[in-house]
C-alpha positions as CSV (number, residue, x, y, z in Angstrom):
1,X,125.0,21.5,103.9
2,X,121.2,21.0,103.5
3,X,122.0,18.4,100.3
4,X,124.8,16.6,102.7
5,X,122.0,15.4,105.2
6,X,120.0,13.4,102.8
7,X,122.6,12.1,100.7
8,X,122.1,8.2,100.7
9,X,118.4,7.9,102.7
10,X,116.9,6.9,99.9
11,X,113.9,10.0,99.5
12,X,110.9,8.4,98.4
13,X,111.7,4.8,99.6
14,X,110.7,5.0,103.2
15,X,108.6,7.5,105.4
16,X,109.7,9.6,108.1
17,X,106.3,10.2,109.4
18,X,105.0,8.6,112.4
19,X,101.6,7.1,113.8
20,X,101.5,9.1,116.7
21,X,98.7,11.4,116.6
22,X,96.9,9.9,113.7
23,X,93.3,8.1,113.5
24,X,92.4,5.1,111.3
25,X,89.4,4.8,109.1
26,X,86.6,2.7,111.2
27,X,86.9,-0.8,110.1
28,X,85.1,-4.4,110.4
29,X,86.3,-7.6,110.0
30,X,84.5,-10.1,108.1
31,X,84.5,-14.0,108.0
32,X,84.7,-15.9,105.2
33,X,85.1,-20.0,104.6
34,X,85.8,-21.9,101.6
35,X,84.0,-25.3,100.6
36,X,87.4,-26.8,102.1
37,X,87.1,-25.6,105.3
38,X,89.2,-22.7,105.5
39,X,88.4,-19.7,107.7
40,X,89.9,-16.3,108.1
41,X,88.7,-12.7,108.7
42,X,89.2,-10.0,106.1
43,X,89.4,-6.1,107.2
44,X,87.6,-3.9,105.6
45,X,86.4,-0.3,105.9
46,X,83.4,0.1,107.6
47,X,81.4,2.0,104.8
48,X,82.6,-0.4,102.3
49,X,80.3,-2.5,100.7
50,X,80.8,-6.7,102.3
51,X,81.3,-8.9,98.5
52,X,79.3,-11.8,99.2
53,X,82.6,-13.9,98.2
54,X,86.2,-13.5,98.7
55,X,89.2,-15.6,97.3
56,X,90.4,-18.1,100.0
57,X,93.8,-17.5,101.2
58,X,95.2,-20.7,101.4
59,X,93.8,-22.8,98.1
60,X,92.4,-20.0,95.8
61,X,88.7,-21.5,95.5
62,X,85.8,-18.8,96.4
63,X,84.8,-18.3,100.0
64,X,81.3,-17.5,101.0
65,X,80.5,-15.4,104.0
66,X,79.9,-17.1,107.4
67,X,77.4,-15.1,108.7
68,X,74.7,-16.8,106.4
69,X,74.2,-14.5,103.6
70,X,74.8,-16.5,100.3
71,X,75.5,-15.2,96.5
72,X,72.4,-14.7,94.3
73,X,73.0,-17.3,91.8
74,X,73.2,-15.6,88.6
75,X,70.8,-16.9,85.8
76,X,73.2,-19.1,83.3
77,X,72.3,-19.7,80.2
78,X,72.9,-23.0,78.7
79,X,75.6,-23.1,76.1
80,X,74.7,-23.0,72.5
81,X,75.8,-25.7,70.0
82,X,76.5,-25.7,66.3
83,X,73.0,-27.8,66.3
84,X,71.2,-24.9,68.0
85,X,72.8,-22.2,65.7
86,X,71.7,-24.4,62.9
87,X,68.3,-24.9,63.6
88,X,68.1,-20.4,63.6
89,X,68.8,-20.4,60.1
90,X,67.0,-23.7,58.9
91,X,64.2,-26.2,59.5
92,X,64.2,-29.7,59.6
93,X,62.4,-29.6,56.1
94,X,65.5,-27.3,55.0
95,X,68.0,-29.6,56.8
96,X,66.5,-33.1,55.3
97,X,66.5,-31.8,52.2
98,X,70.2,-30.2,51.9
99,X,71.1,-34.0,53.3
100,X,69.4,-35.9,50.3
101,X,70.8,-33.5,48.0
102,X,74.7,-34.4,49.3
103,X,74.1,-37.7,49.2
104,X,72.7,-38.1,45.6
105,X,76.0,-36.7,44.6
106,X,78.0,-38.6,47.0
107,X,76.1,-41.9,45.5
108,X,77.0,-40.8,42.0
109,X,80.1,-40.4,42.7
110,X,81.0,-43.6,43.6
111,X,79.0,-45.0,40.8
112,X,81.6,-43.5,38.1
113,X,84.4,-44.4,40.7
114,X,83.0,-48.2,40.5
């Protein structure tokens, strides 16, 4: 009879438990707005750490907190080009050289095409 009384309440898809008698977790709410001029408040627990930025809700671009406290800007080093990688393995000397070797054979080689 036991198996007739659940048959079709999907177990495991909803809860029978109730609120009643149960305590959330402190909590805090925190304000964030984006460079568009969003604002909105995100809950969190109230030993959790505050991220200094948050994804806006309605565009996507990163939100900064209100309350004043801005990211530390992290140190970014600049890009490196094939130039710069170049200059690691060679010197100028090096470099001027290699060129007036590749263009003595580039100049013979249109002297026998000519």
């Amino acid at each position: 009879m036991g198996e007739r009384a659940l048959r079709g309440t999907r177990l495991g898809a909803t809860s029978y438990e109730n609120d009643r008698n149960t305590d959330l977790a402190p909590r805090q709410e925190v304000s964030y707005t984006c460079p568009k001029g969003h604002r909105f408040e995100v809950p969190l627990a109230a030993e959790a750490e505050i991220p200094a930025t948050w994804e806006c809700r309605m565009c996507g671009a990163t939100a900064v907190r209100m309350d004043g406290e801005q990211p530390e800007s992290k140190k970014v080093k600049p890009p490196r080009t094939h130039w710069d990688m170049l200059l690691e393995r060679r010197s100028i000397e090096d470099l001027e050289e290699v060129l007036n070797e590749r263009l003595a054979v580039l100049r013979a080689q249109r002297r026998k095409s000519a």
